[in-house]
TIKOLVO-768205 format. One line per 3 residues: number of its first residue (from 0); for each residue y negated, z, x negated of N, C-alpha, C. Coordinates in steps of 0.02 Angstrom, whole numbers, padded with zeros to 5 digits. Layout:
N
NUM = Y:Z:X:Y:Z:X:Y:Z:X  ... .
! end
This chain:
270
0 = -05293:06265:-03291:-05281:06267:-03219:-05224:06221:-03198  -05192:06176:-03241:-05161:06126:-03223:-05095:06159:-03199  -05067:06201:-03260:-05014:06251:-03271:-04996:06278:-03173 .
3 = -05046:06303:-03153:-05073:06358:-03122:-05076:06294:-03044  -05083:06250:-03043:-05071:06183:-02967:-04991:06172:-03002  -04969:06173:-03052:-04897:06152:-03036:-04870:06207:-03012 .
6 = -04871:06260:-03043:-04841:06334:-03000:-04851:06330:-02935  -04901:06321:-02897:-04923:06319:-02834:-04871:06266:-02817  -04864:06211:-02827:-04838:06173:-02793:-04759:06177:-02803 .
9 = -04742:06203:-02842:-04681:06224:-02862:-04646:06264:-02809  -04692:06313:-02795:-04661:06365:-02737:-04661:06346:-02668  -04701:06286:-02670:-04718:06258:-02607:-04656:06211:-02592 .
12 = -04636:06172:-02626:-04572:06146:-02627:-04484:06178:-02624  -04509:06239:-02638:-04434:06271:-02647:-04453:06309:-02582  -04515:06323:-02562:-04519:06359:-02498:-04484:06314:-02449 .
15 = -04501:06236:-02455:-04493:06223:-02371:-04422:06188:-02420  -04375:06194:-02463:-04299:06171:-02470:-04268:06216:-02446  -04289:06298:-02438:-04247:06337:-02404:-04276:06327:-02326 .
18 = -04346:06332:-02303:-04346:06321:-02257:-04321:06277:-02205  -04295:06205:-02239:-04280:06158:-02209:-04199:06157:-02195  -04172:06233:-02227:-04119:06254:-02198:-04083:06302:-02155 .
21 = -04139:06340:-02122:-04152:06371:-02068:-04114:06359:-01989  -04137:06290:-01977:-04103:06275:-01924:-04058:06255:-01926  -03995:06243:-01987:-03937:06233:-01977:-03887:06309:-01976 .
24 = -03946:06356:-01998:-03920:06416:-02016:-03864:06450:-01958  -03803:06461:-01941:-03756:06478:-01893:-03752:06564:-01900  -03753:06603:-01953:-03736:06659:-01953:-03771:06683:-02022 .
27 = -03772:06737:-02017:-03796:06779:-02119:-03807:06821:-02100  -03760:06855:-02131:-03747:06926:-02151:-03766:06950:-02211  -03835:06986:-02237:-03864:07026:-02282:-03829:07081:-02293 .
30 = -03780:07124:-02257:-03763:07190:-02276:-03801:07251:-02299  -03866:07227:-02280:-03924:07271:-02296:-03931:07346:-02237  -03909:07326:-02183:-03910:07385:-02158:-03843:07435:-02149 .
33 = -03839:07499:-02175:-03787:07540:-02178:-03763:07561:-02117  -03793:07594:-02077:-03772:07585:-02018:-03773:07521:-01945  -03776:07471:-01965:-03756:07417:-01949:-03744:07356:-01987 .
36 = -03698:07353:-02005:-03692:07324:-02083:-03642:07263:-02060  -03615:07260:-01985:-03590:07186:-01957:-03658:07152:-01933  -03718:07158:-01951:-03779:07136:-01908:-03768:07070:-01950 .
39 = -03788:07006:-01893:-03788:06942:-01889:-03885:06941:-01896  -03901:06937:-01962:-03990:06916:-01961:-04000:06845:-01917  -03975:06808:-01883:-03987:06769:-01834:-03981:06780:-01777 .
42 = -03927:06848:-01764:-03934:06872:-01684:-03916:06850:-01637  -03840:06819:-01688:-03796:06789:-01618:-03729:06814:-01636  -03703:06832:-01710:-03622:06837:-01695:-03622:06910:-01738 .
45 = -03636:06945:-01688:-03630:07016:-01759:-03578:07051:-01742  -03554:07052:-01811:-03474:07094:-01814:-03471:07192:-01812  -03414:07202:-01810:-03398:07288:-01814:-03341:07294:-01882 .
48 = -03380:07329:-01922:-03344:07369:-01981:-03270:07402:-01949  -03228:07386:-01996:-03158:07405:-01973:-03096:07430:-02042  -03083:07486:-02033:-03069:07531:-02079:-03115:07583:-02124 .
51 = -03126:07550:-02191:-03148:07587:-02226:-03217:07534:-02266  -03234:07499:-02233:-03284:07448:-02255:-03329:07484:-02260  -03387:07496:-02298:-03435:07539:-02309:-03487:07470:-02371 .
54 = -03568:07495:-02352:-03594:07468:-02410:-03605:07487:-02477  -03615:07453:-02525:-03623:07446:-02606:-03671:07410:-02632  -03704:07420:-02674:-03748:07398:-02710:-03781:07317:-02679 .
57 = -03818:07288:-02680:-03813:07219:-02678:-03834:07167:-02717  -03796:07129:-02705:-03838:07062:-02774:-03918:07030:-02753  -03940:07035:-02680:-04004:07016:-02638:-03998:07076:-02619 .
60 = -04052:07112:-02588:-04081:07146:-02550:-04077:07205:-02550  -04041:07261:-02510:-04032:07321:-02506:-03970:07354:-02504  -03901:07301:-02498:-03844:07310:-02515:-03790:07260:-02498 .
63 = -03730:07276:-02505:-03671:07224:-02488:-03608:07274:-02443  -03576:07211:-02431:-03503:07243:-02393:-03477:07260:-02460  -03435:07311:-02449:-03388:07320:-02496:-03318:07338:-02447 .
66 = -03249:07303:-02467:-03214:07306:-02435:-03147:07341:-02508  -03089:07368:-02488:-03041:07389:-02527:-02989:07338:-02533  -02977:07297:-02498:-02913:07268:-02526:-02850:07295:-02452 .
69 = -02852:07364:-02428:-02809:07367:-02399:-02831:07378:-02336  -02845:07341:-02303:-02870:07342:-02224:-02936:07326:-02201  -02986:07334:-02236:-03035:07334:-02234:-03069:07257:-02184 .
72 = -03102:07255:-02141:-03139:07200:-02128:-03204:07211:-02100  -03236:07149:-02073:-03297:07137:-02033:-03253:07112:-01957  -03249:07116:-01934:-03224:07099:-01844:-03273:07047:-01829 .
75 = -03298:07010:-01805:-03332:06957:-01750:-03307:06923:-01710  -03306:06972:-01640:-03288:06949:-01581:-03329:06921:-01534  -03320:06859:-01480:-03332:06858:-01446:-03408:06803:-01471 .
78 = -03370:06774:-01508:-03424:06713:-01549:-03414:06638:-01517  -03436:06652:-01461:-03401:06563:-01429:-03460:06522:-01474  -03538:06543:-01486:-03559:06508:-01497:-03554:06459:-01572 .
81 = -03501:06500:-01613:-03493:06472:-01683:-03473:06413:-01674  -03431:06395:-01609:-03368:06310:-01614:-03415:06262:-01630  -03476:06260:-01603:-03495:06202:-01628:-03502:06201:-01708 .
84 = -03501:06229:-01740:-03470:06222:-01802:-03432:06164:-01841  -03401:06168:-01802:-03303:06132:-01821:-03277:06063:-01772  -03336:06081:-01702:-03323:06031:-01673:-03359:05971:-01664 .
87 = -03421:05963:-01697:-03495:05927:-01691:-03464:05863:-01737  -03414:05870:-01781:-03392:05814:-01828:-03410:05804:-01880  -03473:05834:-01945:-03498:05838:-01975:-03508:05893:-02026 .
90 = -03455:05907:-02018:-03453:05956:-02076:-03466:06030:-02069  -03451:06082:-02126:-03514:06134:-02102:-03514:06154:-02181  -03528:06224:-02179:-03517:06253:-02253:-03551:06314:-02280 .
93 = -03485:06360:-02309:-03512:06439:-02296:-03527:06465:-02394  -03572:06511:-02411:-03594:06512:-02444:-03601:06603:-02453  -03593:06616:-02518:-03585:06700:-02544:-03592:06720:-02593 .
96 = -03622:06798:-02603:-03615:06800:-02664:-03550:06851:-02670  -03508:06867:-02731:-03462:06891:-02718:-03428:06930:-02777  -03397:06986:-02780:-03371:07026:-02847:-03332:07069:-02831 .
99 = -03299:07047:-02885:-03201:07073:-02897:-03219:07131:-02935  -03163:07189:-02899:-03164:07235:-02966:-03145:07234:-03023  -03179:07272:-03066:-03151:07283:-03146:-03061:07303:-03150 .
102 = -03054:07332:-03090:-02979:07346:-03095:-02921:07317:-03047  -02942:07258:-03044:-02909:07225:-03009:-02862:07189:-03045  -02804:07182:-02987:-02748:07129:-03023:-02719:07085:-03006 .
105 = -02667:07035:-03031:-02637:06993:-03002:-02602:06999:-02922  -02598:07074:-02905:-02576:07081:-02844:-02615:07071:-02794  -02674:07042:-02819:-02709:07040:-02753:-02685:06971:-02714 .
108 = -02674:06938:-02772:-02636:06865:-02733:-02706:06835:-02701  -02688:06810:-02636:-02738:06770:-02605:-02793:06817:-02575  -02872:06788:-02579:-02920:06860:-02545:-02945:06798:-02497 .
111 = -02974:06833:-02430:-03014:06798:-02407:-03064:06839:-02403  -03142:06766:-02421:-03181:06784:-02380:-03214:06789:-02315  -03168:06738:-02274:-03186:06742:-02202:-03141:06670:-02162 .
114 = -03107:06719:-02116:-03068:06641:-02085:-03070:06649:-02012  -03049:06606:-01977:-03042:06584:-01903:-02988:06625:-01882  -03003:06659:-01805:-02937:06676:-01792:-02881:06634:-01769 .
117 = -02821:06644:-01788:-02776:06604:-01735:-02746:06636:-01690  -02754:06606:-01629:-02716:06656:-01597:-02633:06649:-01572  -02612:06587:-01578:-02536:06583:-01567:-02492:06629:-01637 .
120 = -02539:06643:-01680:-02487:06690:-01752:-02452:06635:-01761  -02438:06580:-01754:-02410:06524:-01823:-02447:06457:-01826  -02451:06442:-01878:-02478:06393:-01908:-02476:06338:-01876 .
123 = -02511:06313:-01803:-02532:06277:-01765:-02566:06212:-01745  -02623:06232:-01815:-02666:06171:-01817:-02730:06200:-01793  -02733:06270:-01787:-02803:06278:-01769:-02819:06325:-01787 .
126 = -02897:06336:-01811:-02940:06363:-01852:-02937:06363:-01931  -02987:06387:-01952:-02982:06356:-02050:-02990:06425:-02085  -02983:06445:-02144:-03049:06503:-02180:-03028:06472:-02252 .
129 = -03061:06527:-02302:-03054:06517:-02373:-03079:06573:-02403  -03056:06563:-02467:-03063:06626:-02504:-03042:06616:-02595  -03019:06665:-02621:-02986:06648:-02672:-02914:06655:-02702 .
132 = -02887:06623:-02727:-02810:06621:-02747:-02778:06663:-02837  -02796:06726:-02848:-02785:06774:-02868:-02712:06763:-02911  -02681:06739:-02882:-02607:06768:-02910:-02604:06779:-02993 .
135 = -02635:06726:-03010:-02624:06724:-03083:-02691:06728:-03098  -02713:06796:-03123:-02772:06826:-03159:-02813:06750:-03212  -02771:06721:-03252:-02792:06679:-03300:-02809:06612:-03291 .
138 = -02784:06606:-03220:-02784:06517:-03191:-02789:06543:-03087  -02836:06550:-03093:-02877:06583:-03030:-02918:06505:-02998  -02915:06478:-02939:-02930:06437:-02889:-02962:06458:-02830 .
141 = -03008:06426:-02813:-03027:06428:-02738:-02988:06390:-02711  -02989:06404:-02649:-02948:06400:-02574:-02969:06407:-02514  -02966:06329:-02491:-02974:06319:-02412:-02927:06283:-02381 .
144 = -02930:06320:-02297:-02846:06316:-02262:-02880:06263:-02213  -02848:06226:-02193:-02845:06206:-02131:-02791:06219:-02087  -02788:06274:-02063:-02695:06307:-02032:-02662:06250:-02007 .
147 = -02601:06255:-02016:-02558:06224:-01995:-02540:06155:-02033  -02592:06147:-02085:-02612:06064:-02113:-02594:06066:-02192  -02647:06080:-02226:-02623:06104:-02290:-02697:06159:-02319 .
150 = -02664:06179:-02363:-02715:06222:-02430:-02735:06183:-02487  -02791:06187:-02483:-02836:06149:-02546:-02866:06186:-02593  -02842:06174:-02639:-02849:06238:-02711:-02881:06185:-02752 .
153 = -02935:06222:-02804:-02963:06187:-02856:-02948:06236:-02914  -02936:06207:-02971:-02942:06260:-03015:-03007:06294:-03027  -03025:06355:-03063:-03103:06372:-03098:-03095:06417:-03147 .
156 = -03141:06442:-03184:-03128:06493:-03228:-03132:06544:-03207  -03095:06591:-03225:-03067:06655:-03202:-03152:06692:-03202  -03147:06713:-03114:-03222:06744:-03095:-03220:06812:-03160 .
159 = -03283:06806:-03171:-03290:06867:-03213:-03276:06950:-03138  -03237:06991:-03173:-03245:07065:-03152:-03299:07106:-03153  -03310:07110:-03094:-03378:07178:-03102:-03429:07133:-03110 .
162 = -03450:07087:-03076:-03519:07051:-03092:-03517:06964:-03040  -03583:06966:-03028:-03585:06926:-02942:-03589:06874:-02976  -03541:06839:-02927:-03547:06761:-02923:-03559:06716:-02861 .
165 = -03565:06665:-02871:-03596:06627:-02812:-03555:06586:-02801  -03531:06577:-02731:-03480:06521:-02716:-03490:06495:-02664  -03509:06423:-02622:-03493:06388:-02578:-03449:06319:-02590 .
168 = -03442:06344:-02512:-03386:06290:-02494:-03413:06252:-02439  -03391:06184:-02463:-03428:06134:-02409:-03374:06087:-02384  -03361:06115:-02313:-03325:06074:-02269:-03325:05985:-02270 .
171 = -03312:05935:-02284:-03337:05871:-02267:-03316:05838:-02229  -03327:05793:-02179:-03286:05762:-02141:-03304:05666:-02186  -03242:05657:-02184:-03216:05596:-02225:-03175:05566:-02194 .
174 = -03226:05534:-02127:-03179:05483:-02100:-03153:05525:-02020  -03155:05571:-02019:-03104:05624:-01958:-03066:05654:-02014  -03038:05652:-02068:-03013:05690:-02106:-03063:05762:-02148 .
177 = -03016:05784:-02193:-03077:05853:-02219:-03061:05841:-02274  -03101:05869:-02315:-03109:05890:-02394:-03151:05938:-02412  -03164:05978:-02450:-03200:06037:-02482:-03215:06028:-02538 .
180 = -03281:06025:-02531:-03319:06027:-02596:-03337:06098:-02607  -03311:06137:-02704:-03305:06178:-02720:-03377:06204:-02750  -03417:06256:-02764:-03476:06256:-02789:-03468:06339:-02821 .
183 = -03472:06353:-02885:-03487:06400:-02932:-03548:06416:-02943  -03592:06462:-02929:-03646:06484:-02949:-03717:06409:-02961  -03679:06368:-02907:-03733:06322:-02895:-03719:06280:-02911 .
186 = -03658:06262:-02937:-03619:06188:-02991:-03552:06181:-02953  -03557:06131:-02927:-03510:06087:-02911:-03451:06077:-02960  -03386:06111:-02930:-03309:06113:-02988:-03263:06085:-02967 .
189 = -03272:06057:-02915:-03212:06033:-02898:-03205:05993:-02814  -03159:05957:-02793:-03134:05948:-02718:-03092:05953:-02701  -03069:05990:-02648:-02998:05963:-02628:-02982:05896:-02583 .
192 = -02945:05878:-02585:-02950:05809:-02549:-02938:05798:-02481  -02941:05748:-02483:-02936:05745:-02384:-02875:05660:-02397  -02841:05660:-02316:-02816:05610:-02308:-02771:05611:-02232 .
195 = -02751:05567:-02215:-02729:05562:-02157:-02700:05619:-02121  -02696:05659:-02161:-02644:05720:-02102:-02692:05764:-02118  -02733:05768:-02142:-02792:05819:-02162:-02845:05841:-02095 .
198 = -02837:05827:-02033:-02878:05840:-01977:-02901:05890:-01991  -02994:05891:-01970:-03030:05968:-01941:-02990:05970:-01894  -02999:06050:-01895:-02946:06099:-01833:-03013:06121:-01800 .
201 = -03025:06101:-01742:-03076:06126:-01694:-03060:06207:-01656  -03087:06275:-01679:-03066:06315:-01631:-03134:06319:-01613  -03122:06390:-01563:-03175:06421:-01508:-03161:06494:-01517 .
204 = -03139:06516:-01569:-03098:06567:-01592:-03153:06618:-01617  -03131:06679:-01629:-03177:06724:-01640:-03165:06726:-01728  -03208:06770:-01777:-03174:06755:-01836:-03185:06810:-01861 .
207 = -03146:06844:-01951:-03158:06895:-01982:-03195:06883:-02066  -03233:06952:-02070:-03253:06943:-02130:-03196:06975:-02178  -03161:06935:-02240:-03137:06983:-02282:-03074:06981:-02276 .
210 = -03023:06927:-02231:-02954:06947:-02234:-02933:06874:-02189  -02873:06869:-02187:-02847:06815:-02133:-02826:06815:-02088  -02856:06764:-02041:-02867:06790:-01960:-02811:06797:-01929 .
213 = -02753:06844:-01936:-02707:06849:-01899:-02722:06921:-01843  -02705:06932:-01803:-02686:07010:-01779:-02666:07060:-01823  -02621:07040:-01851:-02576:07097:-01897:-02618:07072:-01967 .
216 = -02674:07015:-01988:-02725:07031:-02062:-02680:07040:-02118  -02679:06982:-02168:-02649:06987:-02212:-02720:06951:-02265  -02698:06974:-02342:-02751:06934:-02391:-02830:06954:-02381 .
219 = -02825:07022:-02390:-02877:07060:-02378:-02913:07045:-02441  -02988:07051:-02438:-03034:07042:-02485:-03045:07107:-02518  -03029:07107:-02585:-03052:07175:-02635:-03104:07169:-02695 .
222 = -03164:07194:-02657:-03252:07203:-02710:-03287:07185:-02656  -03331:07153:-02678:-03391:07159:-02637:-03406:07094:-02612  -03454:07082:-02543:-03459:07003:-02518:-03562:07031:-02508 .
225 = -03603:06982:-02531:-03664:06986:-02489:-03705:06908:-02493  -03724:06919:-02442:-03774:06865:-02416:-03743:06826:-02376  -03661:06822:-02356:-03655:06765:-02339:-03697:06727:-02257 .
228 = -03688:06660:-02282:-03693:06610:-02250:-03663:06561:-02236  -03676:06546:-02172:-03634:06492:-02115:-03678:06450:-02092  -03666:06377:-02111:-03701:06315:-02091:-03667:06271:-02065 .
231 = -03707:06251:-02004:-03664:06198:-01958:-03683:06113:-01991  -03690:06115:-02037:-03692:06044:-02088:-03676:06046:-02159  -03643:06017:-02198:-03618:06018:-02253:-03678:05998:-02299 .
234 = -03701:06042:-02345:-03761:06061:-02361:-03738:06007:-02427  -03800:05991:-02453:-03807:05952:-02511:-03796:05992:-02604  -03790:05957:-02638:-03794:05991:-02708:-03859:06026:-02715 .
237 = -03926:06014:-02717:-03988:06004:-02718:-03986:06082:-02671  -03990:06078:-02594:-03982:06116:-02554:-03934:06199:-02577  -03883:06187:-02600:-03872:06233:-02623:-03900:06293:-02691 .
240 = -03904:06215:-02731:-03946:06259:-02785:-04023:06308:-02746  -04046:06298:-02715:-04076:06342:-02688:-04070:06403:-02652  -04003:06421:-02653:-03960:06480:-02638:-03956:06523:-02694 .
243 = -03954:06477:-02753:-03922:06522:-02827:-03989:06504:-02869  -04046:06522:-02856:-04112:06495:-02897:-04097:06541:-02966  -04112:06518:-03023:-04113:06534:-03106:-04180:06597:-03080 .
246 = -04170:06631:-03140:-04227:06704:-03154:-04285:06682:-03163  -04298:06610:-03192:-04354:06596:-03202:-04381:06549:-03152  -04347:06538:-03131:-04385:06484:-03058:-04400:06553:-02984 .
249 = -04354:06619:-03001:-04385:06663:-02952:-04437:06680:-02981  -04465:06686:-03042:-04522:06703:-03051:-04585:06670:-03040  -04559:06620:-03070:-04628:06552:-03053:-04643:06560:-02955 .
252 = -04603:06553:-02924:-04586:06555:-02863:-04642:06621:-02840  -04620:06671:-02862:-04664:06736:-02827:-04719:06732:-02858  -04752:06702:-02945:-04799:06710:-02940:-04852:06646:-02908 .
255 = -04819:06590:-02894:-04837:06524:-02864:-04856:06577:-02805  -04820:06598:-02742:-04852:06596:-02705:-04882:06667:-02692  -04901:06714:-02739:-04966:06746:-02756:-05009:06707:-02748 .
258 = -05000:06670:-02799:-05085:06627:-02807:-05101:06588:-02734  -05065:06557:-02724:-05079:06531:-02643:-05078:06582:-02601  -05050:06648:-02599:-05100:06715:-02549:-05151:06743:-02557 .
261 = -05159:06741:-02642:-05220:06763:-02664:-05281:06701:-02649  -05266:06647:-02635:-05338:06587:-02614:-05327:06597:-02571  -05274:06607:-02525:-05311:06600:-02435:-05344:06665:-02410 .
264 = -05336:06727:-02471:-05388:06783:-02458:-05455:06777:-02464  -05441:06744:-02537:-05525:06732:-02564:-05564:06690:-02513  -05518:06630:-02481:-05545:06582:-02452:-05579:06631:-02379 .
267 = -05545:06667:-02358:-05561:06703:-02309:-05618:06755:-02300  -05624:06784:-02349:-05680:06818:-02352:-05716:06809:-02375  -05727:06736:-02396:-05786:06687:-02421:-05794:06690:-02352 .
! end
C-alpha cells in the first residue's frame, strides 16, 4: 500500500503545481476546436484564422494550428486586456508545443511564434515577440525581439523535423532591463542577456499568432503550434517542467488520481 499513498500523493502535488498556475494564466490556445480554432480557453483574447490556417493533428488534445509558411496567421484583435502583461514590471512568459516540417528549409529564415503589433511599421521601441531563427538549418537559435532594442538569440540543437517540441520563453525583468530565459522541452539552454539599453517595451497593442506583427506580416511560421500559453509572470524552472511532464509521470499522475476518485466513491457509498 505504501507504493499506492505515494502515487496518491504524487498526483496531488503535480495537481495543485499546475493548478497554482492558473491565475497567472493570460491566454491558451488548445487549437482543439476546428471551427473555432482562434478560441482563447480563458475567454478573453480570441483570435480569427487568416488565410489558409486550418487544424492538424495535435501534440495535447484534439488538434493544433497548422500554418504554411506563406501568409498564414491567428489575428487577435482588440486585446487591451493583455498590456498588463508587459506593463506590471515582472516579467511574463509564453510557452508551446511546436513542429517544423520534414520539408522545410533554410528559407524559412526567421519563424514566429507570436509577436506584438507595432503600429508605427518601424522599429520604435514598442512591443516584443519571438520565435525561431532558421537561416542556417545546422546552427538554428531561438529568438526574442524587443523592437526597436535588440534580438536575443541562443544557440540549440537543430529542432528535430516532423516531431513536437516544447519551448518556453521567459521574459525577466533584471533591474528595468530584460533577458530571456530559453527552455527546450523543459530544460533550460540558454539566456539572452539584458543590460542598459535592453528596456521592456510596454504596448497596449493587439498581437498575432505565427508571423511578425507588422501590417504587411513578414517571418511567417511553417508546421504546426499547440497549446500555447501566455503568463503574466515569468514562470519558474520547476513550474515549467510541469508543462512538458515525462510518459511516466503522466501515468503515475492518471493512475494516482484514479485511486483518489475511486476512494471518494467508495467513501461515498459507504
Amino acid at each position: 500500500m505504501k507504493w499506492l499513498r505515494l502515487m496518491v500523493m504524487f498526483a496531488v502535488v503535480c495537481g495543485l503545481g499546475v493548478g497554482s498556475l492558473e491565475a497567472a494564466l493570460v491566454s491558451y490556445y488548445t487549437f482543439d476546436d476546428a471551427a473555432d480554432l482562434g478560441a482563447d480557453a480563458t475567454g478573453t483574447n480570441n483570435g480569427t484564422p487568416v488565410g489558409d490556417a486550418t487544424q492538424g493533428p495535435g501534440k495535447v488534445g484534439a488538434g493544433s494550428l497548422v500554418l504554411d509558411g506563406e501568409g498564414d496567421i491567428v489575428n487577435v484583435a482588440g486585446a487591451a486586456s493583455f498590456d498588463a502583461v508587459d506593463d506590471d514590471g515582472d516579467g511574463w512568459t509564453l510557452a508551446a508545443w511546436v513542429k517544423t516540417p520534414s520539408d522545410a528549409t533554410g528559407d524559412d529564415g526567421v519563424m514566429r511564434v507570436f509577436s506584438m503589433y507595432n503600429p508605427t511599421e518601424t522599429w520604435m521601441g514598442e512591443g516584443w515577440g519571438l520565435g525561431i531563427d532558421r537561416t542556417d538549418l545546422a546552427a538554428q537559435k531561438l529568438l526574442s525581439t524587443t523592437y526597436g532594442i535588440v534580438d536575443m538569440r541562443t544557440d540549440i540543437e537543430p529542432l528535430p523535423d516532423d516531431e513536437w517540441t516544447h519551448l518556453a520563453y521567459v521574459y525577466q525583468n533584471d533591474g528595468g532591463n530584460i533577458a530571456t530565459d530559453y527552455y527546450v522541452n523543459g530544460v533550460l539552454i540558454g539566456t539572452g542577456p539584458s543590460g542598459s539599453a535592453f528596456g521592456i517595451n510596454d504596448t497596449t497593442n493587439d498581437y498575432v499568432i505565427g508571423a511578425l506583427g507588422f501590417s504587411g506580416h513578414t517571418q511567417f511560421w511553417n508546421g504546426s503550434i499547440d497549446e500555447l500559453r501566455i503568463y503574466d509572470t515569468p514562470l519558474t524552472a520547476d513550474q515549467i517542467g510541469t508543462l512538458v511532464p515525462e510518459p511516466t509521470a503522466i501515468v503515475l499522475l492518471g493512475i494516482g488520481l484514479s485511486l483518489v476518485l475511486a476512494g471518494f466513491a467508495s467513501k461515498h457509498r459507504g
